[in-house]
PDB file of N, CA, C and O in Angstrom, chain B, residues numbered from 101:
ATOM      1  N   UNK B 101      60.406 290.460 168.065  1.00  0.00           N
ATOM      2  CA  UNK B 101      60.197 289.225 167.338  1.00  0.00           C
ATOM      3  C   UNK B 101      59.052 288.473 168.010  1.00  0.00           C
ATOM      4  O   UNK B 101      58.901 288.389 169.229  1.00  0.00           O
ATOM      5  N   UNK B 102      58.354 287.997 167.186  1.00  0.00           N
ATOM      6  CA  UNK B 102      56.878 287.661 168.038  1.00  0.00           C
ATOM      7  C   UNK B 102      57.178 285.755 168.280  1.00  0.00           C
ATOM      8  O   UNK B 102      57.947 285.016 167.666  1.00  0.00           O
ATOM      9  N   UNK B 103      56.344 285.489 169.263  1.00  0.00           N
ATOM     10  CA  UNK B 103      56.915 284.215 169.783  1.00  0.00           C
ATOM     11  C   UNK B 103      56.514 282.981 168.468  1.00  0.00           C
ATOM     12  O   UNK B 103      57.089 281.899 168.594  1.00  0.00           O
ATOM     13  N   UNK B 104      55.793 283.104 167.548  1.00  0.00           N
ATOM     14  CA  UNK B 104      55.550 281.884 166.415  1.00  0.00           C
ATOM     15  C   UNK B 104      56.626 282.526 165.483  1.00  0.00           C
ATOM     16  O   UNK B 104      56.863 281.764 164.546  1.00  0.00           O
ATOM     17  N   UNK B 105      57.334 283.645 165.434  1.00  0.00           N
ATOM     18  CA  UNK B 105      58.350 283.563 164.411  1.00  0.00           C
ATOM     19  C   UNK B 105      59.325 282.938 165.247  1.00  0.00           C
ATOM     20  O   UNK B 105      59.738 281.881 164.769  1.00  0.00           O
ATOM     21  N   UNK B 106      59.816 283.254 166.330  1.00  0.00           N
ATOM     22  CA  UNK B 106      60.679 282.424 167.083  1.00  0.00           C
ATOM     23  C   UNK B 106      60.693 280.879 167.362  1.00  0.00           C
ATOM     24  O   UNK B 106      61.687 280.210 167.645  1.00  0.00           O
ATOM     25  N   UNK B 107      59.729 280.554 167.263  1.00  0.00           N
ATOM     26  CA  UNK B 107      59.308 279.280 167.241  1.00  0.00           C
ATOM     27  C   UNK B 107      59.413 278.635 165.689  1.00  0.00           C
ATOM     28  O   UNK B 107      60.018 277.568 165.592  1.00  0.00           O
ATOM     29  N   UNK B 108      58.953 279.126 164.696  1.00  0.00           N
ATOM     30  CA  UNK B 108      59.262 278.371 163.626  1.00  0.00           C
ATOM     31  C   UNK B 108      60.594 278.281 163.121  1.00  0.00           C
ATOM     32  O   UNK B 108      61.122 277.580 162.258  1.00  0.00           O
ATOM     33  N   UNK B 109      61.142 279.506 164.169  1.00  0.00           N
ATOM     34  CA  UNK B 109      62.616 279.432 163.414  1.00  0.00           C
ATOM     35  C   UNK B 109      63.303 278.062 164.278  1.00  0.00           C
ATOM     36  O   UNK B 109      63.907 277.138 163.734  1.00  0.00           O
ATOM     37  N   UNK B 110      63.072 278.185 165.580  1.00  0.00           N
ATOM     38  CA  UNK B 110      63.487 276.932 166.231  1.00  0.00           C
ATOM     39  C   UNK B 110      63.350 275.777 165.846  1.00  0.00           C
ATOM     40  O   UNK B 110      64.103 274.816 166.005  1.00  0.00           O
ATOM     41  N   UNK B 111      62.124 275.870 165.194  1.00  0.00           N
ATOM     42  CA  UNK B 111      61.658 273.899 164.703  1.00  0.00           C
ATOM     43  C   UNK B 111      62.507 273.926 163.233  1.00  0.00           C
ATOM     44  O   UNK B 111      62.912 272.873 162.742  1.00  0.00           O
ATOM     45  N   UNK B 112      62.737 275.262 162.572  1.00  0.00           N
ATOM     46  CA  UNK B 112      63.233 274.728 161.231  1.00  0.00           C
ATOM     47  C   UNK B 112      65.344 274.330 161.219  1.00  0.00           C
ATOM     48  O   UNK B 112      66.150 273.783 160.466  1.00  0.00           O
ATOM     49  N   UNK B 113      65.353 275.081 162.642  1.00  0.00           N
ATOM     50  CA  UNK B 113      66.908 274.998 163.041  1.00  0.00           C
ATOM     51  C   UNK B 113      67.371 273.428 163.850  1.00  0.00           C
ATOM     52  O   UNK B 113      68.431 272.806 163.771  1.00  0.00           O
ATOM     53  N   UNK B 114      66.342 273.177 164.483  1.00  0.00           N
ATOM     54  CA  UNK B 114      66.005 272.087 165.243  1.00  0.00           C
ATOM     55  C   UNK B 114      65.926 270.902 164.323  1.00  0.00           C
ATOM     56  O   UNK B 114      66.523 269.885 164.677  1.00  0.00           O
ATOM     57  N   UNK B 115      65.288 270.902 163.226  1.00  0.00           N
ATOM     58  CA  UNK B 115      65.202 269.494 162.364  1.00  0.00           C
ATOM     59  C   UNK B 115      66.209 269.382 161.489  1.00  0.00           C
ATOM     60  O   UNK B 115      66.712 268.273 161.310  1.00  0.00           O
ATOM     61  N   UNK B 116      66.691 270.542 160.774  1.00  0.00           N
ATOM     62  CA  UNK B 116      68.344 270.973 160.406  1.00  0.00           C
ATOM     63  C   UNK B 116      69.368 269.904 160.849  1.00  0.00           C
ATOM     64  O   UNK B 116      70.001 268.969 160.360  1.00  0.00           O
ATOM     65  N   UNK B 117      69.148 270.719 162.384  1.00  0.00           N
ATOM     66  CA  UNK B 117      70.677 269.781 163.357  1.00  0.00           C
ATOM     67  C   UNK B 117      70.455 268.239 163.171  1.00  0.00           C
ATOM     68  O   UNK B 117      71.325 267.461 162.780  1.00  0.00           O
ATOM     69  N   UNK B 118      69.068 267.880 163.534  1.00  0.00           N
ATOM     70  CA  UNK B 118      68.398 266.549 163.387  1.00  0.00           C
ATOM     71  C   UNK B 118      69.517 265.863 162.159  1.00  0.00           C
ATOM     72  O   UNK B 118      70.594 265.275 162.267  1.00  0.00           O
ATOM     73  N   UNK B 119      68.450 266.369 160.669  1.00  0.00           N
ATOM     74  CA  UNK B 119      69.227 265.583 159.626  1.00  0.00           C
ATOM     75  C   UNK B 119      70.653 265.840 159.476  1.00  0.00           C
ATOM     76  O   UNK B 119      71.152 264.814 159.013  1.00  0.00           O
ATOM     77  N   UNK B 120      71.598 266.799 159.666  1.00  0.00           N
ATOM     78  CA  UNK B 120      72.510 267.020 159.674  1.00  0.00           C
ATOM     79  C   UNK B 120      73.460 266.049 160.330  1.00  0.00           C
ATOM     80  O   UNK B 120      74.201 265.423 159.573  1.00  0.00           O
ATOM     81  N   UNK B 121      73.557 265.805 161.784  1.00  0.00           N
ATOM     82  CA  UNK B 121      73.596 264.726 162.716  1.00  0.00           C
ATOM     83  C   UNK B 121      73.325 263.575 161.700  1.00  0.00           C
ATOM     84  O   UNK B 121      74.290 263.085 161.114  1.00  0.00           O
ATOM     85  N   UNK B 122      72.174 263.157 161.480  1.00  0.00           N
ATOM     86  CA  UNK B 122      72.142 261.822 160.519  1.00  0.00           C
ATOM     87  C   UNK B 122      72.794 261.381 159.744  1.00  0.00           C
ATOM     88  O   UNK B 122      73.403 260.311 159.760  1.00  0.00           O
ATOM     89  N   UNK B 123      72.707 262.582 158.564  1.00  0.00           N
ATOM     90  CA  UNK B 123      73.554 262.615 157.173  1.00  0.00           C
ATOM     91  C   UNK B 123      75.172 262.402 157.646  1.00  0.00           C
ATOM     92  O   UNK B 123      75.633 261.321 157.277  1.00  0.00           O
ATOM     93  N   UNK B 124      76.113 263.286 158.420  1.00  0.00           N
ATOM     94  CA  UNK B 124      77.353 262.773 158.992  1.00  0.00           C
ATOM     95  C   UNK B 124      77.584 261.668 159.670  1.00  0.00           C
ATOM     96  O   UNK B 124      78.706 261.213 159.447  1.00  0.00           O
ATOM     97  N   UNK B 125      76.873 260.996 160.498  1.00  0.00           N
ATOM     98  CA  UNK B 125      77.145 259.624 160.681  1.00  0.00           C
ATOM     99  C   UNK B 125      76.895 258.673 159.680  1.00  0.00           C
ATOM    100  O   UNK B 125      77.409 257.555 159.670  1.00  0.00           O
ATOM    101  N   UNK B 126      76.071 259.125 158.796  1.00  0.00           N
ATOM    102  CA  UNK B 126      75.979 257.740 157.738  1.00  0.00           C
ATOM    103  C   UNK B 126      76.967 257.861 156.893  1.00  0.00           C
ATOM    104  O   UNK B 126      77.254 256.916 156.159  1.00  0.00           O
ATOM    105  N   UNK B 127      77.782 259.258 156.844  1.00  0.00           N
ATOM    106  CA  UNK B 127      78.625 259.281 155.824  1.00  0.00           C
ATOM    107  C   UNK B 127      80.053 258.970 156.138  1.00  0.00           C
ATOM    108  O   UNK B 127      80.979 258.716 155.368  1.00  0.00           O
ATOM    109  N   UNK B 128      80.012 259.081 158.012  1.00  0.00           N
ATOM    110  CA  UNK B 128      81.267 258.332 158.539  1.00  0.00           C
ATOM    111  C   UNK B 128      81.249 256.890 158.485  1.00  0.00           C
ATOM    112  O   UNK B 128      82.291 256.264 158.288  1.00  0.00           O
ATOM    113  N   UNK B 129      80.009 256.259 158.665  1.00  0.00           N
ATOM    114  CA  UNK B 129      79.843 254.865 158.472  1.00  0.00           C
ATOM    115  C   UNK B 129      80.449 254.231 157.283  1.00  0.00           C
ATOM    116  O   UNK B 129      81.349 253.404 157.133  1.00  0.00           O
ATOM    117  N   UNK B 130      79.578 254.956 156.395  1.00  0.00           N
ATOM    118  CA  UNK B 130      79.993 254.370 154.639  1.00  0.00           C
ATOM    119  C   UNK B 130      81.586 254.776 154.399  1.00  0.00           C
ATOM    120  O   UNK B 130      82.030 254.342 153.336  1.00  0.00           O
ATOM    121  N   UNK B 131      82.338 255.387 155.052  1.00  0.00           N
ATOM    122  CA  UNK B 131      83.328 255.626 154.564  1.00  0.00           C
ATOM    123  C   UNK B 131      84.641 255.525 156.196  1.00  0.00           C
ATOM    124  O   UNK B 131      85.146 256.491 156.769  1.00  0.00           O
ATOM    125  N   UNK B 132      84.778 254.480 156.425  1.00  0.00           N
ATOM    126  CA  UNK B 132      85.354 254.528 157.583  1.00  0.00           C
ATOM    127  C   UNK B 132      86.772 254.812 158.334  1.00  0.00           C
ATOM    128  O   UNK B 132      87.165 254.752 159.499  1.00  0.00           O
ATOM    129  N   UNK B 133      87.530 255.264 156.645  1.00  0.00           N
ATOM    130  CA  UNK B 133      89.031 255.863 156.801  1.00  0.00           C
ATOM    131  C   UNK B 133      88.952 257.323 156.973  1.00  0.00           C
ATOM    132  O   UNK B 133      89.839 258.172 157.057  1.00  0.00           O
ATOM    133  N   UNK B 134      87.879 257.388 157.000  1.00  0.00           N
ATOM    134  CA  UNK B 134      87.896 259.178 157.566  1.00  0.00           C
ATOM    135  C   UNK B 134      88.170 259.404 158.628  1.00  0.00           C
ATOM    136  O   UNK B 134      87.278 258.828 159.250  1.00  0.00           O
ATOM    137  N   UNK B 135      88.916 259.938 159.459  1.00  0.00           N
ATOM    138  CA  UNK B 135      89.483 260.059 160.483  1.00  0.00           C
ATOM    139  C   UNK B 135      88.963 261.736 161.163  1.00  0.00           C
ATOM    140  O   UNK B 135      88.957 262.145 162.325  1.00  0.00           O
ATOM    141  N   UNK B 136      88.563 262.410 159.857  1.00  0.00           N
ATOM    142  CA  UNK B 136      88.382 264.236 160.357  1.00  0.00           C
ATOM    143  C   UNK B 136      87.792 264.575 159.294  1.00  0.00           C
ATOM    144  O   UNK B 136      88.243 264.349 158.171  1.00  0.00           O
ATOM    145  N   UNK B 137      86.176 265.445 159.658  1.00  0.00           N
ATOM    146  CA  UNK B 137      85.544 266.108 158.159  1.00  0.00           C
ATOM    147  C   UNK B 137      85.868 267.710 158.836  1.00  0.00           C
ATOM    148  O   UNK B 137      86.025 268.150 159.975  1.00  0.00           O
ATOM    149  N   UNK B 138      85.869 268.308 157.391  1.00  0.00           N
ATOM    150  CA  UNK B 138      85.826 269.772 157.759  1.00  0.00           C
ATOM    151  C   UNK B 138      84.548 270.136 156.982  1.00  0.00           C
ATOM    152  O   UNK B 138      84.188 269.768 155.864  1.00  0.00           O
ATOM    153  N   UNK B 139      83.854 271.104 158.033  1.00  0.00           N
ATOM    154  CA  UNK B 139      82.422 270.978 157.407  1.00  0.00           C
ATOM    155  C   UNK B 139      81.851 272.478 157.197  1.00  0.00           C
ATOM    156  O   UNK B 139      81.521 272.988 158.267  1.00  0.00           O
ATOM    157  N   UNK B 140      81.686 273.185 156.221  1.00  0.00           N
ATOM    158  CA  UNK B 140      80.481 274.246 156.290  1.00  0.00           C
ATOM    159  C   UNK B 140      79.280 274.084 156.232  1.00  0.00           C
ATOM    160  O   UNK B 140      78.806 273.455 155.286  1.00  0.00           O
ATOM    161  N   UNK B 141      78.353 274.691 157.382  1.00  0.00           N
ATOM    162  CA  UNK B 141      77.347 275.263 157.745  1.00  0.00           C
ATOM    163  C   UNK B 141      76.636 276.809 156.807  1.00  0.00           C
ATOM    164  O   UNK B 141      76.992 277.982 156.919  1.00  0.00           O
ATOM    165  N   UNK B 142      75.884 276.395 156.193  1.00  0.00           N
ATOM    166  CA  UNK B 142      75.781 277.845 155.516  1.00  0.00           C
ATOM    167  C   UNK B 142      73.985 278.004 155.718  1.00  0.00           C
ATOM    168  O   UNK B 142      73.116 277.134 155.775  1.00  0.00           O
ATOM    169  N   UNK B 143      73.925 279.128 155.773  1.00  0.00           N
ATOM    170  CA  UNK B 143      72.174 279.655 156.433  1.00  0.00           C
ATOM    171  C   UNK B 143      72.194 280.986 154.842  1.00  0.00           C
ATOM    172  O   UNK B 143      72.932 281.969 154.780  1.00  0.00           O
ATOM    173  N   UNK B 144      71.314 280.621 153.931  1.00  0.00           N
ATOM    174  CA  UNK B 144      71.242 281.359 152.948  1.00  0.00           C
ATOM    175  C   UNK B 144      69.990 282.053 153.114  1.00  0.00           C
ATOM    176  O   UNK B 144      69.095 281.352 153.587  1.00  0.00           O
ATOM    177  N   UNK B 145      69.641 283.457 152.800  1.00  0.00           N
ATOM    178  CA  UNK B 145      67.826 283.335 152.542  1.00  0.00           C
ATOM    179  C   UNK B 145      67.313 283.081 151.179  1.00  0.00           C
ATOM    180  O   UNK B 145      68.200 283.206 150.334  1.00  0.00           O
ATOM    181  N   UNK B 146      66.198 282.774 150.721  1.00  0.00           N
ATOM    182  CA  UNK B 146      66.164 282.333 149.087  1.00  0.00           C
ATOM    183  C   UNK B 146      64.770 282.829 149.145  1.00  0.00           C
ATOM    184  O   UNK B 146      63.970 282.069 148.599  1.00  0.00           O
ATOM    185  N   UNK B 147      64.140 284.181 149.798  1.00  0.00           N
ATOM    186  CA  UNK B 147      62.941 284.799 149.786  1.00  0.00           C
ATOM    187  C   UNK B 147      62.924 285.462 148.364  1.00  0.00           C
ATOM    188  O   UNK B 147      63.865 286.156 147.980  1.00  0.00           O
ATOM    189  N   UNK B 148      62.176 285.297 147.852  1.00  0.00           N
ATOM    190  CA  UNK B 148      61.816 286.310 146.558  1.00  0.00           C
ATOM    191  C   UNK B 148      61.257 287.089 146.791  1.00  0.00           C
ATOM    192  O   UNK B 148      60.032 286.962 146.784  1.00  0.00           O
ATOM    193  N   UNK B 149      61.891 288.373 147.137  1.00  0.00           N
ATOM    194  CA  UNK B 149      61.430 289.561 147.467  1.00  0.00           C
ATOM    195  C   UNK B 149      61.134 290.294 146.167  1.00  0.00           C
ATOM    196  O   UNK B 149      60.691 291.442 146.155  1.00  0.00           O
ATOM    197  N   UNK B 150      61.348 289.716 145.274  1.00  0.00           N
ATOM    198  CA  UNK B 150      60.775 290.619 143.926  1.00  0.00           C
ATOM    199  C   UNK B 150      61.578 291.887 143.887  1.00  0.00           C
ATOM    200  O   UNK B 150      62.800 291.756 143.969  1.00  0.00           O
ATOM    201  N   UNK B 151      61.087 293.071 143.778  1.00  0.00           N
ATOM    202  CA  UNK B 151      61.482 294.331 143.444  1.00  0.00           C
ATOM    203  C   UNK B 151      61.455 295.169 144.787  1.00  0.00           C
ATOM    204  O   UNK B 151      61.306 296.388 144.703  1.00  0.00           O
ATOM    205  N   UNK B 152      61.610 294.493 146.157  1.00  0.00           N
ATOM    206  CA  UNK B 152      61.383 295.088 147.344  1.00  0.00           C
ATOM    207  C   UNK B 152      62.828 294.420 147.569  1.00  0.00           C
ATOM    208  O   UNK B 152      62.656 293.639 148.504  1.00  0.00           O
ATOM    209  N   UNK B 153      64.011 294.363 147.206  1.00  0.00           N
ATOM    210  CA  UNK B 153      65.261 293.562 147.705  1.00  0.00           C
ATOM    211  C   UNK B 153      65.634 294.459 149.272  1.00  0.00           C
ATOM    212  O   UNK B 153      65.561 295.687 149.307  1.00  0.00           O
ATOM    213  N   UNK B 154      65.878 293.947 150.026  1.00  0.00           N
ATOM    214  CA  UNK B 154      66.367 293.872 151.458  1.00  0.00           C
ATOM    215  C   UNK B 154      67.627 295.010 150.855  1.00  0.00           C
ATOM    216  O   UNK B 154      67.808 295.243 149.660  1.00  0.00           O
ATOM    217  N   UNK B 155      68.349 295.576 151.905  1.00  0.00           N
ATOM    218  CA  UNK B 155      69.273 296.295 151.865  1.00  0.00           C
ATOM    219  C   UNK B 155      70.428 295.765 151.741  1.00  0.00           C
ATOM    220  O   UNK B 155      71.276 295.984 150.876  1.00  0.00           O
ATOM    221  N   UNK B 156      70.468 294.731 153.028  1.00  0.00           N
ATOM    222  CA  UNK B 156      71.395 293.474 153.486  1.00  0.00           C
ATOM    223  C   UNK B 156      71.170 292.581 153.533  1.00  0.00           C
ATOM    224  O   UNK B 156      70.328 292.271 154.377  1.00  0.00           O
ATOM    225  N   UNK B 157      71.742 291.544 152.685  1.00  0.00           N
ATOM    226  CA  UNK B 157      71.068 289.978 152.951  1.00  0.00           C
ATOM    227  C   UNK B 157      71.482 289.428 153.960  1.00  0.00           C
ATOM    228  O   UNK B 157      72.199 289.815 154.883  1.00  0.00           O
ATOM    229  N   UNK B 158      70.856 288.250 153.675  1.00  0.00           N
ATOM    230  CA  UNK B 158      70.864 287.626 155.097  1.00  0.00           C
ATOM    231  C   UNK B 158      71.725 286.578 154.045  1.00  0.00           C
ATOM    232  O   UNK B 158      71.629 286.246 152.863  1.00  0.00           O
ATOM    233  N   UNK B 159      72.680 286.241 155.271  1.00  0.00           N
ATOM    234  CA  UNK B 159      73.741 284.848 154.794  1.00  0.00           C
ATOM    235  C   UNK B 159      75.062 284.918 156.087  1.00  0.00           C
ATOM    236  O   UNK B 159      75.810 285.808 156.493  1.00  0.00           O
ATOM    237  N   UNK B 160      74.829 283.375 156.448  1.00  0.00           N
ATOM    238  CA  UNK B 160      75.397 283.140 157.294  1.00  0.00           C
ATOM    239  C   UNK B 160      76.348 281.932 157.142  1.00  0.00           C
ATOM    240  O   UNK B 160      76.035 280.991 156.413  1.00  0.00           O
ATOM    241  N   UNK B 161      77.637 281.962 157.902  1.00  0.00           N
ATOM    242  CA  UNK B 161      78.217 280.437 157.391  1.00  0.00           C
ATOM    243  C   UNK B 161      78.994 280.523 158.964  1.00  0.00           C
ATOM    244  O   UNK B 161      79.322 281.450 159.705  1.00  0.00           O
ATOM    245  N   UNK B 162      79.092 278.962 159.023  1.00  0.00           N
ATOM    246  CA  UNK B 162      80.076 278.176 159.978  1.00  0.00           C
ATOM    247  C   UNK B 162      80.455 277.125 159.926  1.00  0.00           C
ATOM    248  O   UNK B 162      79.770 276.117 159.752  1.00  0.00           O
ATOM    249  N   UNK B 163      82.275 277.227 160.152  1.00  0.00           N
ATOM    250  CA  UNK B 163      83.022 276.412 159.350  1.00  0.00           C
ATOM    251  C   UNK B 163      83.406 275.652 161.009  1.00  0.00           C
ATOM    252  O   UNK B 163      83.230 276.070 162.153  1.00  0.00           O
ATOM    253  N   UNK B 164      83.969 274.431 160.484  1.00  0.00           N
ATOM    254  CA  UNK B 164      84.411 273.719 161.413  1.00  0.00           C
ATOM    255  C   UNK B 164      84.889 271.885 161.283  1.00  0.00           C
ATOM    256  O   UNK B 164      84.674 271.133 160.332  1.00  0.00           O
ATOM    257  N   UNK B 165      85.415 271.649 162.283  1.00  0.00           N
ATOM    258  CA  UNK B 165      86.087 270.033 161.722  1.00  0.00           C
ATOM    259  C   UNK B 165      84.903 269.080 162.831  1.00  0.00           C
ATOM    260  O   UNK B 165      84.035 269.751 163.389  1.00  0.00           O
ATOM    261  N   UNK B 166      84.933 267.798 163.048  1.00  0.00           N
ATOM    262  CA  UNK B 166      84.458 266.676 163.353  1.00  0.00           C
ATOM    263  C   UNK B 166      85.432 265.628 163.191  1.00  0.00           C
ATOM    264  O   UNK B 166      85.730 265.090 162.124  1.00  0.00           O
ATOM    265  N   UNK B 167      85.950 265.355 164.440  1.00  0.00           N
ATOM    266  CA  UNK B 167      86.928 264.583 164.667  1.00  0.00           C
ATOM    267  C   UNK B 167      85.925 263.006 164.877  1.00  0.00           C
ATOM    268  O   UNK B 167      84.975 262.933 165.656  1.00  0.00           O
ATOM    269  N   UNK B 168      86.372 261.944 164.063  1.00  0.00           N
ATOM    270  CA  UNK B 168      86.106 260.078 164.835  1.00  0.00           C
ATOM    271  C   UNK B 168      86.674 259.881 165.826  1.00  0.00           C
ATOM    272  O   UNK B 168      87.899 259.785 165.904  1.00  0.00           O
ATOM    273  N   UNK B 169      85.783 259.774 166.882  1.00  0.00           N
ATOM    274  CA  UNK B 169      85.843 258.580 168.195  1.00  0.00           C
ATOM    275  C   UNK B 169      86.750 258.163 167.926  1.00  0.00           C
ATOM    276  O   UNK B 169      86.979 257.603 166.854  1.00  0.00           O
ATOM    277  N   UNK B 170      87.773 258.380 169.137  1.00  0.00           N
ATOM    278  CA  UNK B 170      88.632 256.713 168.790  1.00  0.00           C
ATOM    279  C   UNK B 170      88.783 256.079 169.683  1.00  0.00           C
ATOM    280  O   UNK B 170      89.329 254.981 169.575  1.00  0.00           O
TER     281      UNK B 170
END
């Protein structure tokens, strides 16, 4: 894997977590009887490979909760 594919994958995983992080606190804010989210993580590819389709796609998921501070 050459180091600018590794790298773009970092900055596009990196700004991900960023808004992700954002988007859940504003949505614990606006809604403050939430006590626990259960959340999927899903990594899809959406390449249009045309008539060259991959063997195996790529698709990834991770599930998990987010407990409020108390």
């Amino acid at each position: 894997m050459t180091s600018t594919l590794r790298n773009d994958m970092r900055t596009l995983l990196k700004t991900f977590g960023i808004q992700a992080d954002e988007a859940v606190i504003a949505h614990l804010a606006r809604n403050n009887q939430i006590t626990q989210l259960r959340l999927r993580l899903v990594l899809e590819d959406l390449t249009d490979y045309g008539n060259d389709t991959p063997v195996e796609g790529l698709a990834f998921a991770l599930e998990g909760e987010i407990g409020r501070p108390e």
